[in-house]
N, C-alpha and C positions, 0 to 999 in steps of 0.2 A: 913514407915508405914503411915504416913501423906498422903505424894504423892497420896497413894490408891485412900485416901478416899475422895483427890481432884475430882481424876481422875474421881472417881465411879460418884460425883454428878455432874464432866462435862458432863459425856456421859449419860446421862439420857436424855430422848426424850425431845424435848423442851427446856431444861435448857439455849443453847445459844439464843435463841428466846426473850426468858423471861427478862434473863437477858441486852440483847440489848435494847429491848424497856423499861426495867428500868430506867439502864443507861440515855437512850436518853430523857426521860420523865422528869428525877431527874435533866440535865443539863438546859432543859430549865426554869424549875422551879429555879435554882440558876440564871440563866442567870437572871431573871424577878427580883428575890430579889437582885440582886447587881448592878445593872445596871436601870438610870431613862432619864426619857424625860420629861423638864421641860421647857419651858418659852425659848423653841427655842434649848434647849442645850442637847445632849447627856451628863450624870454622870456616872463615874466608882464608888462605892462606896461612893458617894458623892462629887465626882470631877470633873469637869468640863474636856470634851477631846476635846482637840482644835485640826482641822486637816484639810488642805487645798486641794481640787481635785488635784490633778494633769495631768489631761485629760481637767478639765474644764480650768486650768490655760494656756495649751496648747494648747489648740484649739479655745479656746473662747465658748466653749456649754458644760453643763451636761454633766459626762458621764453617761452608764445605771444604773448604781451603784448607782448614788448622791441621797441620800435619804433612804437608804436601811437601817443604823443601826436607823435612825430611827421610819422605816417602823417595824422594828422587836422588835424592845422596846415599841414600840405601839402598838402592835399587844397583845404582851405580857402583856399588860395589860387592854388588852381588848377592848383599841379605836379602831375599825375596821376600820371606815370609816378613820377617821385621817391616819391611816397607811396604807390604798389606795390612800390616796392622795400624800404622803408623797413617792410612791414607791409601786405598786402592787405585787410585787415579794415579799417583805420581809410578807406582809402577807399571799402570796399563800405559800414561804417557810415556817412558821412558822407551818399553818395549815398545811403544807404536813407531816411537820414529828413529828406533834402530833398524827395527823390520823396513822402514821407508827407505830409511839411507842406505839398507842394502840391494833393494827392488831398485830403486833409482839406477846404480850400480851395475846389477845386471842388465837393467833395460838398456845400458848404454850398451852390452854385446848382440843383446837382440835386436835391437835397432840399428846396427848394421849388419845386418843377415837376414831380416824378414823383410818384406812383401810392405807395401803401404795397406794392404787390405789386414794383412796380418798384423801391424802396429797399432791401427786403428782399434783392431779389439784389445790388443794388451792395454794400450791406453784407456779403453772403455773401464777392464775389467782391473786395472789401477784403480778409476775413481771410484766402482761400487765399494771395492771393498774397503777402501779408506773410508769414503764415509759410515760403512754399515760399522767399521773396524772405532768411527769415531763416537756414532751413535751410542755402540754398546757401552764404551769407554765411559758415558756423557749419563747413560743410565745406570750404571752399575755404583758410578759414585755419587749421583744423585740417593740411590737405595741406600748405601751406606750411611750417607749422611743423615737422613730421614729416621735410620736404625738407632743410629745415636742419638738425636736429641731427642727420641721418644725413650729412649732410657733399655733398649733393646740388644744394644752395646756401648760397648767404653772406646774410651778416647785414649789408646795409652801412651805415658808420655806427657799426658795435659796437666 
């Protein structure tokens, strides 16, 4: 009997929508409260995470990664510019899939009020722009990275 009444409130238009971009909204919100950037240091819970590149120690250069948890723990609290500098990626991720978990969100009100013809292209125009939105993301910190270890820019922080 329970199962049903799972079932009934899965398959309700929207509901998996909704509840994703909850989910994902609620994680970064806990990510933000348990996690800080302080005086150079990533903290889990108020602890210090110590943790060595292993690209950089191999190769002798950053890899594209170096910077990134603190690009998104900064982000996450709201220093933009520190967490551009710090790694542009972890602020275009952060921003991407806040913008996601909010789209998701709305699509669960449009989604009950449009047209199947009309959902179709919301859902269309969902996945262009995620991807184009991932592409840029995926180049921009590629550029960055390439900036750096040709000596074009610094790493600050490293």
């Amino acid at each position: 009997m329970r199962f049903d009444v799972v079932n009934k409130t899965a398959a309700r238009p929207g509901f998996t929508s909704v509840a994703f971009g909850m989910v994902l909204l609620g994680l970064l919100a806990v990510t933000r409260a348990v996690a800080r950037f302080y005086d150079g240091q990533v903290s889990l819970f108020g602890h210090p995470i110590h943790w060595d590149c292993w690209f950089r120690q191999r190769f002798g250069v950053p890899c594209p990664a170096c910077g990134m948890t603190r690009s998104v723990i900064l982000t996450l609290s709201g220093h933009f510019s520190k967490a551009a500098e710090m790694n542009v990626a972890g602020l275009l991720g952060i921003t991407g899939l806040t913008l996601f978990g909010f789209v998701l969100i709305l699509f669960f009100f449009v989604q009950r009020r449009a047209t199947n013809q009309r959902m179709i292209a919301w859902e269309t125009q969902i996945r262009v722009w995620t991807v184009a939105y991932g592409v840029a993301t995926v180049m921009i910190w590629a550029a960055q990275w390439l900036l750096r270890i040709s000596g074009h820019a610094a790493y600050p922080g490293l």
